[in-house]
Residue, then its C-alpha position, 0 to 999 in steps of 0.5 A: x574803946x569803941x562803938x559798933x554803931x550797926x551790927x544785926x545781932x539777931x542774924x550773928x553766926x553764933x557756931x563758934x559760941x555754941x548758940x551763945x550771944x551773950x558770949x559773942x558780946x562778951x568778945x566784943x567787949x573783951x576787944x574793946x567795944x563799949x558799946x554796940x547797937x543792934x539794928x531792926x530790918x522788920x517791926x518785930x526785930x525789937x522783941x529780941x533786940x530790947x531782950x538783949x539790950x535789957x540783958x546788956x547795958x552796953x547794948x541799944x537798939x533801932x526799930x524800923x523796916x528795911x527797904x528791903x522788907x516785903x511791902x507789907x511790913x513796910x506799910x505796918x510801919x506807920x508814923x504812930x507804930x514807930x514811935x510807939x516801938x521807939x519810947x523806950x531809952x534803950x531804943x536809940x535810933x530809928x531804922x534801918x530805913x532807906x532805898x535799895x533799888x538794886x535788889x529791887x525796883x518793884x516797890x519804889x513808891x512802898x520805899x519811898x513813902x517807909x522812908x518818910x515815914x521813919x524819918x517823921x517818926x524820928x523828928x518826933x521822938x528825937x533820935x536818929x534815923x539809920x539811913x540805907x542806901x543802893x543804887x538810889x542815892x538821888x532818891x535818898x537825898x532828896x527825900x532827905x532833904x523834903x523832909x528837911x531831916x537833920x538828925x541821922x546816920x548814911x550807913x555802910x558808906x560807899x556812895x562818892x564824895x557828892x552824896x557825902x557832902x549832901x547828907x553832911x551838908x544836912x546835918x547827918x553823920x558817916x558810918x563806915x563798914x569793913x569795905x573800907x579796909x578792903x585793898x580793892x576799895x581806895x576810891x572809898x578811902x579816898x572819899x572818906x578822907x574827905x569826910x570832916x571828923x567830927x561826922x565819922x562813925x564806924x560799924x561791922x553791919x555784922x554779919x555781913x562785910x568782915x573787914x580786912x583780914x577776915x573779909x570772906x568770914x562771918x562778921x560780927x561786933x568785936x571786929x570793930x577795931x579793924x574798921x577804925x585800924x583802917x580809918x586812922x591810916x586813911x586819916x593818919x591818926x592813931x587807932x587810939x584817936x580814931x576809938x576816942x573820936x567815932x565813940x565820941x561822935x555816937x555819943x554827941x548823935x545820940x545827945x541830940x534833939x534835933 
């Protein structure tokens, strides 16, 4: 079984169910997903989020702001408010947070200051923080480590293999996305290659970032297993291992207190 440790269930492109999520999950379900996490990008994600979740017992949830979220939204998002947001057991991380300075340098400081923040918040209600990062991986790491956070997931992974080693050597796990499955993207496999198995998670980050051979499409949780299909070639392990070890990791995250 698998478990899709990102996927934006709220943005899903529900076309092909007629409007129906509960029916994308129910796919997911039927290609082996046990288990999938719906990610916050506003403080206001968690009122459909804990709905879903409440309908689906295979289903937790994140609370947090994206970096890339208007300055606003990110200044609502205080230390308090998130771990009020974050009391319920169906909340099982905090994020999605980080730096993005690809889609925007306007709002450094604004990023920064969300990101410790969320981590914060996390160390107190002792779940993991969903870290994103873009073209701010120095930044990223040192805020990470300022704020001596050990608890956490780097998501959709693309960075190299030093920034991996950094956020390992912190404590925190590597989630993968369909890129790497994509043919353009063996420098990523040759990064992950190097990441230790007992750290490794994967994702869709649904619906973006199909994974081989649906890159281009809409993505959504049930395509899951091609991200593990392209990690155990890069590992030479078989799909049924990679399943039993990411499943396990996420498991082993969320039992922490770090």
């Amino acid at each position: 079984m698998f478990v899709d440790t990102h996927c934006h269930l709220t943005l899903l492109n529900l076309e092909p169910y007629n409007g129906d999520l509960d029916a994308a999950i129910m796919q997911a379900h039927e290609a082996g997903v046990s288990k999938m996490m719906g990610i916050s990008v506003d403080l206001d994600d968690h009122i459909a989020l804990s709905e879903i979740a409440a309908r689906h017992p295979s289903v937790g949830y994140s609370v947090g702001v994206h970096p890339c979220e208007d300055p606003a939204m990110m200044q609502r998002a205080s230390v308090e408010t998130l771990v009020k947001l974050a009391q319920s057991e169906k909340v099982w991380a905090i994020g999605e947070t980080g730096l993005d300075y690809f889609h925007s340098t306007e709002f450094v400081t604004e990023q920064k200051d969300c990101f410790a923040r969320h981590i914060q918040a996390s160390q107190i209600v002792k779940k993991p923080v969903v870290v994103h990062t873009r073209s701010s991986k120095t930044d990223t790491i040192d805020i990470i480590r300022a704020e001596k956070s050990t608890h956490g997931i780097l998501h959709c992974f693309t960075e190299d293999w030093e920034t991996a080693k950094a956020v390992l050597d912190c404590g925190y796990y590597i989630s993968f996305s369909g890129i790497v499955s994509f043919k353009n993207a063996q420098d990523l496999r040759d990064v992950a290659k190097q990441v230790p198995l007992d750290r490794l998670l994967i994702e869709t980050d649904s619906p973006y970032l199909a994974p081989m051979p649906y890159r281009g499409k809409s993505n959504e949780p049930k395509y899951v297993p091609y991200v593990a299909k392209a990690l155990s070639d890069v590992y030479d392990k078989s799909l049924e291992e990679i399943a039993f070890i990411t499943t396990q990791n996420f498991e082993n995250l969320l039992r922490m207190q770090a």
